[in-house]
C-alpha positions as CSV (number, residue, x, y, z in Angstrom):
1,X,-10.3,-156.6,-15.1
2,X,-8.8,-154.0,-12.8
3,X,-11.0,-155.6,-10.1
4,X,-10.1,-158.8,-10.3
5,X,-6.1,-157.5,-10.4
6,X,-6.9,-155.3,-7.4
7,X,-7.6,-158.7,-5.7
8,X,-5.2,-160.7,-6.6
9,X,-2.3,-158.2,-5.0
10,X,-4.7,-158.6,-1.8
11,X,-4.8,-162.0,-2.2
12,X,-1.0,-161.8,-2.7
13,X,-0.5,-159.7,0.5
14,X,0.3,-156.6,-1.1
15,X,-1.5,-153.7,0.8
16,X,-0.6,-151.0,-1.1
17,X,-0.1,-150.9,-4.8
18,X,-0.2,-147.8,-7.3
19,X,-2.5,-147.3,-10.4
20,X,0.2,-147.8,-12.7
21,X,0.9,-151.5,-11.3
22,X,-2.8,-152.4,-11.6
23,X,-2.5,-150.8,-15.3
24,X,0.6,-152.7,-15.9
25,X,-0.4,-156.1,-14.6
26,X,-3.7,-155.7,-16.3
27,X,-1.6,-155.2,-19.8
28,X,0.3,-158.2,-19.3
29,X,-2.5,-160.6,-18.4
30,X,-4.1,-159.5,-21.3
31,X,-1.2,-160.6,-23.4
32,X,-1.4,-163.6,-22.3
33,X,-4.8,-164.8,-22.4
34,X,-4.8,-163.4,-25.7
35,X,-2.0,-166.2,-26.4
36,X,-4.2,-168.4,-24.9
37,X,-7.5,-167.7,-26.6
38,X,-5.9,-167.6,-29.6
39,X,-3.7,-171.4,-29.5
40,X,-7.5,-172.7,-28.1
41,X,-8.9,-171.1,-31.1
42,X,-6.7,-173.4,-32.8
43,X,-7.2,-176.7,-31.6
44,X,-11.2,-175.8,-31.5
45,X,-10.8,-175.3,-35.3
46,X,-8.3,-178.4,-35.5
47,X,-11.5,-180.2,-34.2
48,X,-13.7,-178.8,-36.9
49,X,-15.8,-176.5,-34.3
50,X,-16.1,-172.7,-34.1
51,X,-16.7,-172.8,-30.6
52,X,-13.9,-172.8,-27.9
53,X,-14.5,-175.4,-25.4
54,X,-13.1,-175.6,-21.7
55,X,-11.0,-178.4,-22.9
56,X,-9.6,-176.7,-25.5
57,X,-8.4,-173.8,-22.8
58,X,-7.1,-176.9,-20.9
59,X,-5.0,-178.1,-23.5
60,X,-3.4,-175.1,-24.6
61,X,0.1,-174.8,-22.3
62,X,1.1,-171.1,-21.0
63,X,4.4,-170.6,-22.2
C-alpha cells in the first residue's frame, strides 16, 4: 500500500513527503475502501451472490 501512496504524491508533484504522511494517507484510504468493500458486499448479496463483482464496486458511491 505504502507504494502505491509513495506514488501517488509523485504523481501529485510532491517531492518530498515524511513517513508519517504516507502512514496517514495509507490509514485514510483504508477507511474508505473499507466503506466501499463493505456497501459492494451489500448489493453483491442484494443480488443473491457471495462474490463481489466489478459492477458492484461501480455502483457503490464514495461518500
Amino acid at each position: 500500500m505504502r507504494k502505491v501512496i509513495f506514488r501517488a504524491y509523485r504523481a501529485a508533484g510532491i517531492t518530498r513527503f515524511s513517513n508519517e504522511a504516507i502512514d496517514l494517507l495509507c490509514e485514510e484510504v483504508e477507511k474508505i475502501a473499507r466503506k466501499i468493500l463493505k456497501e459492494a458486499s451489500m448489493v453483491a448479496a442484494h443480488a443473491k451472490r457471495k462474490i463481489v463483482r466489478k459492477e458492484d464496486l461501480m455502483l457503490v458511491k464514495v461518500r
